[in-house]
LOZA-124881 format. One line per field, with one value per residue (C-alpha): residue number from 1; residue in three letters; y, x, z. Coordinates in nm, 2 decimals, decimal comma. Example, Ala and Ser with C-alpha at 12.3 -4.5 7.8 and 13.67 -1.06 7.14 Angstrom:
! residues 2
i	1_2
aa	ALA_SER
y	-0,45_-0,11
x	1,23_1,37
z	0,78_0,71
END
This chain:
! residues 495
i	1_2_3_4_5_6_7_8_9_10_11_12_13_14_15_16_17_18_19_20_21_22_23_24_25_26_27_28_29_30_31_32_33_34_35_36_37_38_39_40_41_42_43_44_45_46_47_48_49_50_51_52_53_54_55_56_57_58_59_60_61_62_63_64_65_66_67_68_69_70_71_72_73_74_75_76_77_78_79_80_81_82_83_84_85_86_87_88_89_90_91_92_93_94_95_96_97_98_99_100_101_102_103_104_105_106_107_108_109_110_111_112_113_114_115_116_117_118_119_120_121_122_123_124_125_126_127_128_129_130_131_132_133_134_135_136_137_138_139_140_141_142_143_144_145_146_147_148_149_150_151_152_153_154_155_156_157_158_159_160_161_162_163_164_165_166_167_168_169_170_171_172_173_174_175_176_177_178_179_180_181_182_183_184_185_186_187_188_189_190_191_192_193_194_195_196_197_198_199_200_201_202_203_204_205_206_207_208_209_210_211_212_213_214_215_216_217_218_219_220_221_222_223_224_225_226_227_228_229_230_231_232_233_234_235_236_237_238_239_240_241_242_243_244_245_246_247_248_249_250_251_252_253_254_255_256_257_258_259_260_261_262_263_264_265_266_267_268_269_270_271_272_273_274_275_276_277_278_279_280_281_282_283_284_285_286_287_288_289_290_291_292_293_294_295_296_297_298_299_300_301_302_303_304_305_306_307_308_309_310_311_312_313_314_315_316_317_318_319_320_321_322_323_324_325_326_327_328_329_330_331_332_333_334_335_336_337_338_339_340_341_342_343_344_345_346_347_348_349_350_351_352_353_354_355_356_357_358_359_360_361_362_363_364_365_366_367_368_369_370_371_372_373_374_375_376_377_378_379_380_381_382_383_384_385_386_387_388_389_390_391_392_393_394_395_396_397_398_399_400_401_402_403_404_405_406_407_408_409_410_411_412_413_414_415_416_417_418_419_420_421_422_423_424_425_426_427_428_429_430_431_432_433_434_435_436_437_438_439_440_441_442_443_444_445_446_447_448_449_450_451_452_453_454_455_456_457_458_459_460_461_462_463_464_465_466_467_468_469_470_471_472_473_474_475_476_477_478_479_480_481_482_483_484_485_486_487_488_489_490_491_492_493_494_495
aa	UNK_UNK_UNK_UNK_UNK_UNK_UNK_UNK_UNK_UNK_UNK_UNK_UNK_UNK_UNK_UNK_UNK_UNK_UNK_UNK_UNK_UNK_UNK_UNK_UNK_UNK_UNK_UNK_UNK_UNK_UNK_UNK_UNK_UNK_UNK_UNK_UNK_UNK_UNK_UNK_UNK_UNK_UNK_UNK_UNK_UNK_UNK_UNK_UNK_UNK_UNK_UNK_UNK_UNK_UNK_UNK_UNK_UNK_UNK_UNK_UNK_UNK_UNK_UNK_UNK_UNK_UNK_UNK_UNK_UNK_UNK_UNK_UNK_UNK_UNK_UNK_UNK_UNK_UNK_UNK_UNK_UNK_UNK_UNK_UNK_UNK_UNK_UNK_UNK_UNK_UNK_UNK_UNK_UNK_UNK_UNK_UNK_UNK_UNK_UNK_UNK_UNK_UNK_UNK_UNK_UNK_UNK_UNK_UNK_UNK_UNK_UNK_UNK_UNK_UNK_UNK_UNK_UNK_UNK_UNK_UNK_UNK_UNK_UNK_UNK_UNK_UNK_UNK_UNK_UNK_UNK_UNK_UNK_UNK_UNK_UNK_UNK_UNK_UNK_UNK_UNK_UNK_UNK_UNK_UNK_UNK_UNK_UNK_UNK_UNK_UNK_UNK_UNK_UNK_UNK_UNK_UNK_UNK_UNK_UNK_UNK_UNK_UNK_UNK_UNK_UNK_UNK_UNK_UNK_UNK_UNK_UNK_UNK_UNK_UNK_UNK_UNK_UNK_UNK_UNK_UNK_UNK_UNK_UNK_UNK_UNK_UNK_UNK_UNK_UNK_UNK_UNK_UNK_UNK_UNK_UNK_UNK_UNK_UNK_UNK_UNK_UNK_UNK_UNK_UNK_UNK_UNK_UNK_UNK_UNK_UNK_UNK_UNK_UNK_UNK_UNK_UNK_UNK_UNK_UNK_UNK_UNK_UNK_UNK_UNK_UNK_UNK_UNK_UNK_UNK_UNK_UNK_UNK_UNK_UNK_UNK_UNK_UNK_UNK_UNK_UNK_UNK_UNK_UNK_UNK_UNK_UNK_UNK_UNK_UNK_UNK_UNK_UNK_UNK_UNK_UNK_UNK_UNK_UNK_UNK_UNK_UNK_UNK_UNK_UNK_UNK_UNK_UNK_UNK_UNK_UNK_UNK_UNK_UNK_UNK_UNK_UNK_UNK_UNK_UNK_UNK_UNK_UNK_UNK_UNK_UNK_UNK_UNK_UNK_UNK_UNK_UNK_UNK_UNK_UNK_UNK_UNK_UNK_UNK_UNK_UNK_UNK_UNK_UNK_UNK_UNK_UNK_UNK_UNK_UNK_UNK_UNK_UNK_UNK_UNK_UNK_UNK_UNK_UNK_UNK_UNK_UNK_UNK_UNK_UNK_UNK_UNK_UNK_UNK_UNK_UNK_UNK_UNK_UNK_UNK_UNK_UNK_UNK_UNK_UNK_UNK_UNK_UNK_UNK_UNK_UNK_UNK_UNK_UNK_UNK_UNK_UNK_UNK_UNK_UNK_UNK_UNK_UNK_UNK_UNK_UNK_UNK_UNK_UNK_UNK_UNK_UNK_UNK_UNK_UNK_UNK_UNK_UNK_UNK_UNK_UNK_UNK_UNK_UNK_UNK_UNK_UNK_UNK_UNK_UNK_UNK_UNK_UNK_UNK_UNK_UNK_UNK_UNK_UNK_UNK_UNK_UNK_UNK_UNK_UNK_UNK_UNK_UNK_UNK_UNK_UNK_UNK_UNK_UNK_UNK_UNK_UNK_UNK_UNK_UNK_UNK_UNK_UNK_UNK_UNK_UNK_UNK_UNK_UNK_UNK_UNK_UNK_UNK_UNK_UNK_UNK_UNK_UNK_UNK_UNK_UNK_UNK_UNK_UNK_UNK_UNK_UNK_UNK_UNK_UNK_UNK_UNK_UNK_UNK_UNK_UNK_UNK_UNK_UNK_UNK_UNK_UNK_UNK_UNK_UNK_UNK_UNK_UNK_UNK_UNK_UNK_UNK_UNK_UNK_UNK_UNK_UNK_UNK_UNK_UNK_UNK_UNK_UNK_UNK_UNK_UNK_UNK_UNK_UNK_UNK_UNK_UNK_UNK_UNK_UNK_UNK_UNK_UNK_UNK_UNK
y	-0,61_-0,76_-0,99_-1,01_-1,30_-1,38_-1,53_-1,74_-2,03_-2,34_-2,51_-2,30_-2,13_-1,95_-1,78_-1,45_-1,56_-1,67_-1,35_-1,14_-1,30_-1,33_-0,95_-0,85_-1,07_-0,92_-0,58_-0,76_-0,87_-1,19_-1,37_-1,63_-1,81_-1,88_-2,09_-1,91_-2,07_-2,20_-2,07_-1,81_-1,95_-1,79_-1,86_-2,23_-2,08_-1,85_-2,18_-2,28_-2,05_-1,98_-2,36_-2,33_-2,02_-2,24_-2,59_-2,51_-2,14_-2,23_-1,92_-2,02_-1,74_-1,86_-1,73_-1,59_-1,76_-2,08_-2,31_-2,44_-2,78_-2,83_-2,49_-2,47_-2,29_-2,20_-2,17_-1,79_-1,59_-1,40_-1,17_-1,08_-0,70_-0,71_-0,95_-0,95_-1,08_-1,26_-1,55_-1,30_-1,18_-1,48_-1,53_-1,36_-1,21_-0,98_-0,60_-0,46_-0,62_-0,52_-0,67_-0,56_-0,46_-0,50_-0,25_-0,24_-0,65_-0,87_-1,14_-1,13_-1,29_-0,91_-0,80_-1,12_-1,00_-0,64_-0,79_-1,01_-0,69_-0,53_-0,27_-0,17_-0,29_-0,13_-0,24_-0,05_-0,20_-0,17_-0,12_-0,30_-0,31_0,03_0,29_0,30_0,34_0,26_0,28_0,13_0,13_-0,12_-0,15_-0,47_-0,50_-0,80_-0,70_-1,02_-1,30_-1,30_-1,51_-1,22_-0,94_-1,09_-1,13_-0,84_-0,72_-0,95_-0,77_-0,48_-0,57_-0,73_-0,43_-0,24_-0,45_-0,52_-0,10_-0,07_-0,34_-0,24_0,16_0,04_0,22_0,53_0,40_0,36_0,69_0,79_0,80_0,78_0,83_0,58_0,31_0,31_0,04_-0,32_-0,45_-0,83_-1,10_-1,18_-1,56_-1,83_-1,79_-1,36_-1,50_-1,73_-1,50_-1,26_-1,47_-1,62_-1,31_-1,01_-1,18_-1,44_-1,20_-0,92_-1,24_-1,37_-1,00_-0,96_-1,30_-1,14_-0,80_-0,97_-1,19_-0,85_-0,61_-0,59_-0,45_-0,36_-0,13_0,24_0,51_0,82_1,14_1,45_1,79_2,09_2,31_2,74_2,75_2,60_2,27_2,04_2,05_2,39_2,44_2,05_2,02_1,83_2,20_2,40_2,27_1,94_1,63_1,39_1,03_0,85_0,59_0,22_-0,07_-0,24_-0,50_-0,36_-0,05_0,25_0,38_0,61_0,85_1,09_1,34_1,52_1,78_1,75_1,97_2,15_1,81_1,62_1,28_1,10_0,73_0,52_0,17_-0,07_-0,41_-0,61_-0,76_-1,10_-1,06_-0,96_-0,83_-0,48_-0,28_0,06_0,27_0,59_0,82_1,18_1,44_1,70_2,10_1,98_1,76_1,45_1,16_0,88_0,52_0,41_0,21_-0,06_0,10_-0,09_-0,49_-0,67_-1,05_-0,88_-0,63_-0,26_0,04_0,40_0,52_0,84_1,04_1,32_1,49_1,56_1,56_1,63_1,31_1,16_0,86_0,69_0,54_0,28_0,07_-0,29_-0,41_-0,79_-0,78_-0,71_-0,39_-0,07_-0,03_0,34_0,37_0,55_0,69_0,59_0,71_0,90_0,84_0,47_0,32_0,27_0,10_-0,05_0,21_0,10_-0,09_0,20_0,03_-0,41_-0,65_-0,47_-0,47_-0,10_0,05_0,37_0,54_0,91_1,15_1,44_1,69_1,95_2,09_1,94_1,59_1,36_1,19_0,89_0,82_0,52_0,20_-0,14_-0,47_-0,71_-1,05_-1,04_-0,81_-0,48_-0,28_0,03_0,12_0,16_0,46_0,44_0,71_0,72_0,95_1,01_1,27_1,23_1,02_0,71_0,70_0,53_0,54_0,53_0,44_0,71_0,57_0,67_0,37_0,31_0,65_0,54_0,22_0,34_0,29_0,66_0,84_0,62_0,55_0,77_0,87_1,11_1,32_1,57_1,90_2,26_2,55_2,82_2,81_2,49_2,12_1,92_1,52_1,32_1,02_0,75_0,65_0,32_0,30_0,22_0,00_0,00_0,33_0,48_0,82_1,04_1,29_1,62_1,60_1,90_1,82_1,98_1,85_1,66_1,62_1,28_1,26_1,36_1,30_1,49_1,51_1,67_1,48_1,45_1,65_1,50_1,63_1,71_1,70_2,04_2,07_2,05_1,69_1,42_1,26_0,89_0,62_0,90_0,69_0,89_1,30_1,46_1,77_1,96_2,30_2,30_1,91_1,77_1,39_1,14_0,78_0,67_0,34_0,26_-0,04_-0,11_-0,38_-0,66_-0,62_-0,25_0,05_0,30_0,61_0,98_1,19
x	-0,38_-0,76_-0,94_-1,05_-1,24_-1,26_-1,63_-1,52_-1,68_-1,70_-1,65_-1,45_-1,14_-0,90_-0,58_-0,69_-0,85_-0,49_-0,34_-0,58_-0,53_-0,14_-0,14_-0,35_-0,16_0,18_-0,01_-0,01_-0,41_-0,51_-0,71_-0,86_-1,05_-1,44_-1,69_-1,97_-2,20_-2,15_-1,99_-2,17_-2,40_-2,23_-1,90_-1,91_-2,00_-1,75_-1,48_-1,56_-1,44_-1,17_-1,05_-1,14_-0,85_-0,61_-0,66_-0,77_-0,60_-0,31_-0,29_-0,08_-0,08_-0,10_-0,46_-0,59_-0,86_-0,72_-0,93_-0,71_-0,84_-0,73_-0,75_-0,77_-1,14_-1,15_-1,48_-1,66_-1,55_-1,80_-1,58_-1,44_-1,36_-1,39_-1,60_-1,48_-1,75_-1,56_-1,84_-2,13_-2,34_-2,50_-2,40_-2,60_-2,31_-2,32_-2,21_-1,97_-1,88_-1,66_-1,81_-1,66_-1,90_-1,80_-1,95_-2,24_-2,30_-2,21_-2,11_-1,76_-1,92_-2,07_-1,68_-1,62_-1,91_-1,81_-1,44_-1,53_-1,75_-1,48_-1,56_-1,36_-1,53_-1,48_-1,44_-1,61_-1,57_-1,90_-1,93_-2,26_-2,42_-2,46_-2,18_-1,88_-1,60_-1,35_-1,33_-1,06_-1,04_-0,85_-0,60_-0,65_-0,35_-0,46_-0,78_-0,82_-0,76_-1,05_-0,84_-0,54_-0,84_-1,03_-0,70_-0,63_-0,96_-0,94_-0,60_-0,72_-0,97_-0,79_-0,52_-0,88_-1,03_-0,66_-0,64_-1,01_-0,95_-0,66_-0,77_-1,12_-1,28_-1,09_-1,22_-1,59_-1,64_-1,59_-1,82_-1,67_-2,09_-2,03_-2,29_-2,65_-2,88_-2,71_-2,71_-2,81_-2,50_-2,52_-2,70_-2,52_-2,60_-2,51_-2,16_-2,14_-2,24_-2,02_-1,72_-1,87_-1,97_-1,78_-1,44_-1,34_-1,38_-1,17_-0,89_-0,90_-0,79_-0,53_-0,35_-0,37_-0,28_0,01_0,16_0,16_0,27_0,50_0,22_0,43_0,69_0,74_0,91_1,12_1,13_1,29_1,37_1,52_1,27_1,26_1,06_0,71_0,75_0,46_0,37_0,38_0,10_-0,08_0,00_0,25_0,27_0,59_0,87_0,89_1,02_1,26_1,24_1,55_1,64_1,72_1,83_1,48_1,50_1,43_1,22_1,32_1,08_1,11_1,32_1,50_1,74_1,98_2,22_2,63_2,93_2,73_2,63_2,32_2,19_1,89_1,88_1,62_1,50_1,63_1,42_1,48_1,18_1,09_1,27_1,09_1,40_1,55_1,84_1,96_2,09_2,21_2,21_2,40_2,21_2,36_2,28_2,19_1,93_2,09_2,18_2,39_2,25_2,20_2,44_2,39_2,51_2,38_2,22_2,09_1,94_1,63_1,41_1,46_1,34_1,22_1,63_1,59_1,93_1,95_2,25_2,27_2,53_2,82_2,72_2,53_2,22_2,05_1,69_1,62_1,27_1,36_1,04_1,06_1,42_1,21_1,44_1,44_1,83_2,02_2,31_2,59_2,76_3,17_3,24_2,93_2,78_2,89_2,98_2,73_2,76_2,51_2,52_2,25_1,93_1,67_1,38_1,42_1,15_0,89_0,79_0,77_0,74_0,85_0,96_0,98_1,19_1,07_1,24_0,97_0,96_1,32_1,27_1,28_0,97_0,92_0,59_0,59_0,33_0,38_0,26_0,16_0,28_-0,08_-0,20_-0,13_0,18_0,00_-0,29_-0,17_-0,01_0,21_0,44_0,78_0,95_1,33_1,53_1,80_1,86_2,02_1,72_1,57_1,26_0,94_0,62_0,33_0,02_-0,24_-0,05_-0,21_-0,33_-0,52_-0,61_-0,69_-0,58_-0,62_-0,43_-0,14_0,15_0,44_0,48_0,81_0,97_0,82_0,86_0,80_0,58_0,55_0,43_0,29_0,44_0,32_0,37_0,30_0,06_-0,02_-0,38_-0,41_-0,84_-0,73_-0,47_-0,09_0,11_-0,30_-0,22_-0,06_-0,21_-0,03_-0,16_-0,10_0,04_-0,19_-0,06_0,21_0,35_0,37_-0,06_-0,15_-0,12_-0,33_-0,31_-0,49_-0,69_-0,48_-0,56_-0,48_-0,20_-0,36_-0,25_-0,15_-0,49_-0,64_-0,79_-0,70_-0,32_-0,33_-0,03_0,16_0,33_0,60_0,73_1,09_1,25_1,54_1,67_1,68_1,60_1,25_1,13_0,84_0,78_0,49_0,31_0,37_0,20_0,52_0,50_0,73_1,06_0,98_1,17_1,02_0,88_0,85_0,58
z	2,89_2,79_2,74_2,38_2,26_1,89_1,75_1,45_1,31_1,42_1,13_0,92_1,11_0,85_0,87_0,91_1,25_1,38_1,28_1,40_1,75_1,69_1,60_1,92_2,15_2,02_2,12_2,47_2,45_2,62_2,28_2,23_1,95_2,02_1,85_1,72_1,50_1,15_0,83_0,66_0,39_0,08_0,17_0,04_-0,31_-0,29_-0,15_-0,45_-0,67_-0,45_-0,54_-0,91_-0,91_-0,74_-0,93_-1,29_-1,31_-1,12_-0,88_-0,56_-0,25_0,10_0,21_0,47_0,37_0,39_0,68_0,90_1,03_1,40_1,52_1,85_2,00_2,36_2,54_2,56_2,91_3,05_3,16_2,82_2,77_2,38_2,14_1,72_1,58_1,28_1,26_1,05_1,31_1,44_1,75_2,06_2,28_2,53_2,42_2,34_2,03_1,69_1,39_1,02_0,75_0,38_0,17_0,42_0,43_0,70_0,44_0,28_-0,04_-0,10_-0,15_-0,34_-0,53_-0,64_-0,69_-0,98_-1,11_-1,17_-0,87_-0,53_-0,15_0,15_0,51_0,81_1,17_1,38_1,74_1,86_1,57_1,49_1,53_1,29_1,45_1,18_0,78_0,52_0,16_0,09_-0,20_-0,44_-0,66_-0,83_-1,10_-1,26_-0,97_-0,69_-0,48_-0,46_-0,49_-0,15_0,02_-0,05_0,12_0,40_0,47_0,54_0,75_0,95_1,02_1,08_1,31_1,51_1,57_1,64_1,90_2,04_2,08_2,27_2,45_2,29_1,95_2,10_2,22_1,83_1,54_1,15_1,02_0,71_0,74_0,80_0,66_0,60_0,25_0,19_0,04_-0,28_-0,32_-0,49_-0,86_-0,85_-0,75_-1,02_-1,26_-1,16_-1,21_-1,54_-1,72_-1,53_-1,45_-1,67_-1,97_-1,82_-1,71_-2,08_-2,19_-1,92_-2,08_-2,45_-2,33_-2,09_-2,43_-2,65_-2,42_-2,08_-1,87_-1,55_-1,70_-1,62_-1,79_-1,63_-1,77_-1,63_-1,74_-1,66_-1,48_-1,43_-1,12_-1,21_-1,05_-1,09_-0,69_-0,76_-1,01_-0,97_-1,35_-1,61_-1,81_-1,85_-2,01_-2,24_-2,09_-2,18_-2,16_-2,01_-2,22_-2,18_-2,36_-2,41_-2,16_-1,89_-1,71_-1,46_-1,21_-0,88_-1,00_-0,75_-0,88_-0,69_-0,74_-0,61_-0,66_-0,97_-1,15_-1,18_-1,13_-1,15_-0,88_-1,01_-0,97_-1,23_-1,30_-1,63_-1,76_-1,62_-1,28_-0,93_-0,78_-0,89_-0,80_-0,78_-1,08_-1,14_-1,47_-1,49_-1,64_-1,86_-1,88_-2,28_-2,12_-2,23_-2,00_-1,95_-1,90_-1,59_-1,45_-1,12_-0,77_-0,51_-0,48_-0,24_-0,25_-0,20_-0,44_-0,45_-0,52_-0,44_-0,40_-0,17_-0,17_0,11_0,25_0,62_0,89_0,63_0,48_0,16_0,28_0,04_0,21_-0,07_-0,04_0,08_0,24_0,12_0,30_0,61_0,76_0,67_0,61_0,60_0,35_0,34_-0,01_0,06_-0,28_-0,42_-0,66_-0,75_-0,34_-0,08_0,26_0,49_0,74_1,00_1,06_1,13_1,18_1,21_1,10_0,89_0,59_0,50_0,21_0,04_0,36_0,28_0,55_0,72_0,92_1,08_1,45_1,57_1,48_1,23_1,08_0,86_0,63_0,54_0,44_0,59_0,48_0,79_0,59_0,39_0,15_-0,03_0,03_-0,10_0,11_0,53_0,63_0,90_1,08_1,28_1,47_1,59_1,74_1,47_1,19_1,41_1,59_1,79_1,59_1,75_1,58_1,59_1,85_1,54_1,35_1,10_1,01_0,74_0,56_0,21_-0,14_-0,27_0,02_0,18_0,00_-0,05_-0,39_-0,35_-0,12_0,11_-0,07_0,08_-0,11_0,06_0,41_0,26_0,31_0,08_-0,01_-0,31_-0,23_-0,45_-0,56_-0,71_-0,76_-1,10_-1,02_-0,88_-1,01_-1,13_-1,08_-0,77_-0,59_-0,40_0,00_0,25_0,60_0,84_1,16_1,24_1,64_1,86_1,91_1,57_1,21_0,98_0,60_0,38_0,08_-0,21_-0,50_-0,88_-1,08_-1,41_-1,74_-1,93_-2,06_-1,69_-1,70_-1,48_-1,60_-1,49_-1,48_-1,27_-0,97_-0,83_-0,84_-0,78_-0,79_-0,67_-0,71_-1,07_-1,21_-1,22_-1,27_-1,31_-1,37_-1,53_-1,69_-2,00_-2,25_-2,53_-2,72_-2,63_-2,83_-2,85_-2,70_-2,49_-2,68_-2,51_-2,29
END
């Protein structure tokens, strides 16, 4: 255990300060929360627009960035091991310290800044000053709110700066070369004019395209393929694909087939329009490529998705996503492919997301993201391990692997070509479900995780296919999801 002490402001603790400390101390650091100076000067401006979203637009999220009035600060110790310099830089402390960078500033009004211009910040964590020692990319899944867009930011820094903390010295004695030269914050009036001319625009076409057209919808198609699979070739060629139909009021998305006893199915997530909780449906597939409409197989009081189906140890599994129900649950098919069981808790109390099984050199691995109560559930990586599928499951010491919105989350089973393993990976640098991207697993053992960076599956003519989210196959059966804009009332149309 060390001693970490945490610079914030004086006069402006926020959330994210507590859980930074909370997430340290659960990592079995003695934290605590120092006065440092005042807020930074562009932070008021960019309160204020913070408060505008809340009051006059009506956007409720409990913020990191809320300031929580009778914090409790604890005087500096001399004898601290670690310094986070969360309080901009002012503050003369003595070394070593970890200060985060966004998009080279010191100021988190520069990210607030490139948010409401429509562009993407990053996060590096500095040691001293001047060696990197850490890098995120940070998903936003919010375009057109800055409040969700810098929480989303804020996020991520914090789940960079909690590993770069925790890992000192090992992280110290390491370089990532990103920044050199530190860019100035924006002043008050770029901000405003950011949000005046860059944002509001873009959130007054969201509304009109959001009363014309379901915007978060997704469409499944499948087909029969004859050995060109898509991870195969990287492209959407071959064979023509069919679009699994629906009823109009609602959408299908994660689609895993899987073959039994000579018969095919496709598992999909099921979500009418309007509702933020889906469930688990299942359509049989036909040699004549037609299909029957899904039908409901499994609910829980909590959203899912992302329905997994593997056989192993004479048994069928389903490993559904369920992160808002806050375990990741293993069930069991009694009668397959309509009766599941909870079988077992795998792994208890975190919110992971898309959890995609791997067997490879005697044990059993699990890719996975995981959302920390704040932010994105699309942009950290993080890995488990097992000797069988009961567990117990051990989380990997490079957790997080990554913090980045192009390379992290799971976008369909692991899938071998070749000599080759390969895994789909979602990019969302144009959003949630953007386009998917085909990584190689270079190394994989209980030190190291090592991926490969994804490469784009391209459309048949060799450009880049966006609105690609997640990619199946089995021996013989092949499916996508995609996003879709369809009119309200309308029914979905074909690739």
């Amino acid at each position: 255990m060390s001693e970490v002490d945490v610079l914030v402001p004086e006069n402006a603790v926020r959330r994210m300060h507590l859980v930074l400390a909370e997430r340290l101390r659960e990592l079995g650091h003695d934290v605590a929360l120092v006065g440092a100076g005042t807020r930074d000067a562009g932070s008021s401006t960019l309160d204020r627009l913070l408060r505008f979203e809340r009051n006059v637009l009506g956007v409720r999220i409990n913020s990191l960035l809320d300031v929580i009035p009778d914090a409790q600060l604890s005087p500096a110790r001399p004898q601290a091991a670690l310094r986070l310099d969360l309080a901009g830089g002012e503050a003369a402390v003595p070394s070593p310290v970890l200060a985060p960078l966004f998009s080279g500033s010191l100021s988190l009004a520069r990210a607030a800044w490139m948010l409401m211009r429509g562009q993407l910040p990053n996060v590096d964590i500095l040691l001293d000053a001047t060696r990197p020692v850490a890098h995120a990319e940070p998903m936003v899944d919010s375009r057109l709110s800055l409040l969700r867009g810098i929480d989303d930011v804020v996020a991520g820094m914090v789940t960079l700066m909690v590993a770069a903390a925790h890992r000192y010295p090992e992280s110290g004695a390491l370089t990532c070369g990103r920044p050199s030269g530190a860019m100035e914050r924006p002043i008050d009036r770029q901000l405003i004019s950011a949000y005046l001319l860059s944002m509001t625009p873009r959130q007054i076409g969201g509304a009109v395209e959001r009363l014309v057209s379901h915007v978060h919808r997704w469409d499944v198609s499948y087909r029969f393929h004859k050995g060109g699979r898509v991870v195969d070739t990287g492209l959407l060629a071959g064979e023509p694909w069919i679009t699994l139909p629906d009823d109009g009021k609602r959408f299908y998305a994660d689609p895993f087939p899987f073959e039994w006893e000579g018969r095919h199915f496709i598992f999909v997530e099921d979500c009418p329009y309007g509702s933020d909780k889906a469930v688990i449906s299942v359509a049989e597939v036909f040699a004549n490529g037609t299909a029957t409409v899904p039908r409901c197989i499994l609910e829980e009081p909590h959203h899912l998705s992302y329905p997994q189906v593997f056989t192993r140890d004479g048994e069928i599994w389903m490993l559904p996503e369920g992160g808002s129900g806050g375990d990741l649950v293993l069930y069991r098919a009694e009668s397959f492919p309509d009766r599941w069981v909870r079988h077992a808790v795998l792994i208890p109390d975190r919110e992971l997301f898309d959890a995609t099984l791997l067997e490879h050199d005697g044990r059993l691995w699990l890719f996975a993201t995981e959302r920390y109560g704040y932010g994105s559930a699309s942009d950290t990586l993080v890995v488990f391990h097992a000797p069988d599928l009961q567990g117990p499951w051990t989380p990997h010491p490079a957790n997080p692997v990554t913090v980045d919105r192009a390379s992290a989350r799971p976008g369909g089973r692991f899938v071998r070509v070749g000599d080759r393993i390969v895994l789909p990976l979602q990019d969302g640098t144009d959003g949630y479900g953007g386009a998917l991207g085909l990584a190689d697993l270079l190394e994989l053992n209980e030190a190291t995780v090592r991926l490969t960076t994804p490469v784009p599956i391209l459309s048949p003519e060799k450009t880049t296919y966006p609105k690609v989210h997640t990619l199946n196959s089995t021996g013989q059966l092949e499916a996508i999801d995609r996003i879709v804009r369809v009119r309200r009332g309308k029914r979905r149309g074909t690739l």
